[in-house]
PLY file of the C-alpha trace (Angstrom):
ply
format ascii 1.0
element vertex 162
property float x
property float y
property float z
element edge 161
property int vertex1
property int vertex2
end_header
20.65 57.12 -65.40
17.78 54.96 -64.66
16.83 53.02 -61.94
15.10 49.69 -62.05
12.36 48.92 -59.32
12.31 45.56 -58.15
8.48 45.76 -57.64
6.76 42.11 -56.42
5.04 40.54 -59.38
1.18 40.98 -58.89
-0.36 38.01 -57.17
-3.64 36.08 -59.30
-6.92 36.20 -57.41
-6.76 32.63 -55.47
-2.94 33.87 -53.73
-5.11 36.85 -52.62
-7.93 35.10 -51.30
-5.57 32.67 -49.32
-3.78 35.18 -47.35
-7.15 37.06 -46.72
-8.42 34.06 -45.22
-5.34 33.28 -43.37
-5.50 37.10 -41.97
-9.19 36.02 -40.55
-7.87 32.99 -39.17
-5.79 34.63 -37.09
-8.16 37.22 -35.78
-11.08 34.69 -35.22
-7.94 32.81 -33.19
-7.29 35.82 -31.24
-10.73 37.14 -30.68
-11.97 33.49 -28.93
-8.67 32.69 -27.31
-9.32 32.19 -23.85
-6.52 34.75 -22.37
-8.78 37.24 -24.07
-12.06 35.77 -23.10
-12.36 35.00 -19.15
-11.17 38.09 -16.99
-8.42 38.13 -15.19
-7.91 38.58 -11.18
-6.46 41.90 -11.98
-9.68 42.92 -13.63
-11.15 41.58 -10.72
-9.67 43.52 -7.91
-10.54 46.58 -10.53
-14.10 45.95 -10.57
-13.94 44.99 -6.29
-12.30 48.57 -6.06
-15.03 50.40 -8.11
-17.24 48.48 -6.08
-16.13 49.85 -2.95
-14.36 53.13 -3.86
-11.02 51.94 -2.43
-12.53 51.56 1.07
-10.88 49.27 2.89
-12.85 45.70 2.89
-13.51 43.63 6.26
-13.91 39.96 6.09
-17.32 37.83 8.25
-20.58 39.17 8.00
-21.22 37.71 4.43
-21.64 33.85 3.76
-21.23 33.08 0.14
-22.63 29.32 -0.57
-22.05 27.85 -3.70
-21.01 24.13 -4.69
-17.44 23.41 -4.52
-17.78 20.90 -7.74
-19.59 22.09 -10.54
-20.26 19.80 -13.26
-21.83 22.69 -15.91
-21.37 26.01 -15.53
-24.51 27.17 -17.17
-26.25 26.36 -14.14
-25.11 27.09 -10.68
-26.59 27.71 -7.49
-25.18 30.83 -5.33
-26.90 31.83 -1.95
-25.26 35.05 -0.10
-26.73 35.82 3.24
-25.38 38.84 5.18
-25.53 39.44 8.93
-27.40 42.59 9.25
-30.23 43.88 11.59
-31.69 45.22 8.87
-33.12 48.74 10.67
-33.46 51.73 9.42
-29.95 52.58 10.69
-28.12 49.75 9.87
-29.08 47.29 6.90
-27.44 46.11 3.64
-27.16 48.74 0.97
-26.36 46.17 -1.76
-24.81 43.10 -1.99
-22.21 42.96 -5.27
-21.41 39.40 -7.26
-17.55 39.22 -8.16
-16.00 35.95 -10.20
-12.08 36.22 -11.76
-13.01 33.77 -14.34
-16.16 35.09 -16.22
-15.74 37.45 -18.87
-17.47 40.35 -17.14
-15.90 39.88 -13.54
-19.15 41.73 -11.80
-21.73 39.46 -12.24
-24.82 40.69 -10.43
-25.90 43.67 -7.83
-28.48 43.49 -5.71
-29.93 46.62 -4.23
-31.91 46.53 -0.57
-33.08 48.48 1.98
-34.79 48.02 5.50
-37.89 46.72 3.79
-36.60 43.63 2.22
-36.23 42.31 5.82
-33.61 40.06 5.48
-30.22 40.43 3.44
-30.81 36.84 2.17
-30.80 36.05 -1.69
-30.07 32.74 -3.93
-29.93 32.99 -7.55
-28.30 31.02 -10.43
-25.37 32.09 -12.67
-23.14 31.25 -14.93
-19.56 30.45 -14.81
-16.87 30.62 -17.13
-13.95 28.44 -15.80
-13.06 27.17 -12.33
-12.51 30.35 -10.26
-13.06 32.53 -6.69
-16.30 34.33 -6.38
-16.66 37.05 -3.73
-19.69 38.30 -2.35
-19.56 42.13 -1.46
-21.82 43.69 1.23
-22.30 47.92 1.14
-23.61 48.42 4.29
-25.18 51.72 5.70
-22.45 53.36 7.33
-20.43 53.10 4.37
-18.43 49.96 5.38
-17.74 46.60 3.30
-17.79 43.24 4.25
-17.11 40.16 2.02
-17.07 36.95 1.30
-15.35 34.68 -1.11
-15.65 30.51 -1.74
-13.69 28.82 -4.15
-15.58 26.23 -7.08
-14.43 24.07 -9.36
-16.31 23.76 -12.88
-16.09 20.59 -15.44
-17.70 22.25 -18.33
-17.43 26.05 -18.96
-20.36 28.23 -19.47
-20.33 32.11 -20.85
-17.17 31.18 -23.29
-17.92 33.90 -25.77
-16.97 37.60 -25.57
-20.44 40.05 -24.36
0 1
1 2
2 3
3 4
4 5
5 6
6 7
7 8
8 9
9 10
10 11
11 12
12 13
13 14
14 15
15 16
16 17
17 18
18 19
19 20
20 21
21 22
22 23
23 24
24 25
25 26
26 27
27 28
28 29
29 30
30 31
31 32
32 33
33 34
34 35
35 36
36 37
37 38
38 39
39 40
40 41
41 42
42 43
43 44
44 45
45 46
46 47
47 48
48 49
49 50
50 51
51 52
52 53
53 54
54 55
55 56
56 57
57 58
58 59
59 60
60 61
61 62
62 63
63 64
64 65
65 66
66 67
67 68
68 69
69 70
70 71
71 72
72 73
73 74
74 75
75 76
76 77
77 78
78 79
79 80
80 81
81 82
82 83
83 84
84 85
85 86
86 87
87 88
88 89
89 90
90 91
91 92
92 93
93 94
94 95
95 96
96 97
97 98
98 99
99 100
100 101
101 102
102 103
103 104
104 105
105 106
106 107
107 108
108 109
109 110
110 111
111 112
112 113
113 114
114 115
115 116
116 117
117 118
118 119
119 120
120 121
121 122
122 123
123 124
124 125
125 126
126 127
127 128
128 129
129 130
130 131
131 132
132 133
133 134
134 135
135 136
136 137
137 138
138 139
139 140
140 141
141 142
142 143
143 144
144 145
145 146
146 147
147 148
148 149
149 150
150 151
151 152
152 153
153 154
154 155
155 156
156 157
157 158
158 159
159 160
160 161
């Protein structure tokens, strides 16, 4: 008894090609989709807990400044200033960057100690998407304080994966 095979009947080179490009397609779609891209607040309370090691996290002490309307993300201005003597036994350890929307959620640390006299520091970064970014002070004794303002940004910035 045989047995026939109902085997597909081989495709020419130009079928192949088309579904090889449609396969690519759909990866390049998936690779720059935004839901992939820009972090996510989950991945953003993960980095704040690495940050502090699940201590718990007090709010005051840290004043996060940055403009509530942001016309281009490449570009914007962020000032954290922390309330701290700044002694030798009690100053800012570091001061930690957090923002839900970029694709890397930490996006700067800052290390001090006594000697940098104040616990002052503006920088520019860039944003990804309109988001919450939180300013995390380590202090001395081990505690965390933190800071968080809220921006709104009209034309994205870091919209490819690092």
């Amino acid at each position: 008894m045989k047995m026939k095979l109902n085997i597909p009947i081989a495709f020419n080179r130009r079928q192949w090609l088309k579904r090889i490009q449609n396969i690519g397609m759909l990866t390049v779609g998936a690779w720059f989709s935004p839901g992939l891209v820009f972090a996510k607040p989950e991945e953003a309370a993960a980095a704040i807990k690495t940050i502090t090691g699940g201590s718990p996290i007090k709010e005051g002490r840290v004043k996060l400044v940055i403009p509530p309307l942001v016309e281009n993300g490449n570009l914007v201005v962020l000032s954290v200033s922390v309330q701290s003597p700044m002694t030798s036994n009690d100053y800012v350890k570091a001061i930690h960057v957090v923002a839900e929307g970029n694709p890397l959620p930490n996006i700067f640390s800052a290390f001090l100690t006594p000697r940098s006299g104040t616990a002052t520091l503006t920088t520019r970064v860039r944003l990804a998407d309109s988001q919450t970014v939180w300013a995390i002070a380590q202090m001395s004794d081990g505690s965390f304080w933190q800071g968080s303002a809220e921006t709104l940004v009209t034309l994205s910035a870091c919209t490819e994966m690092v």
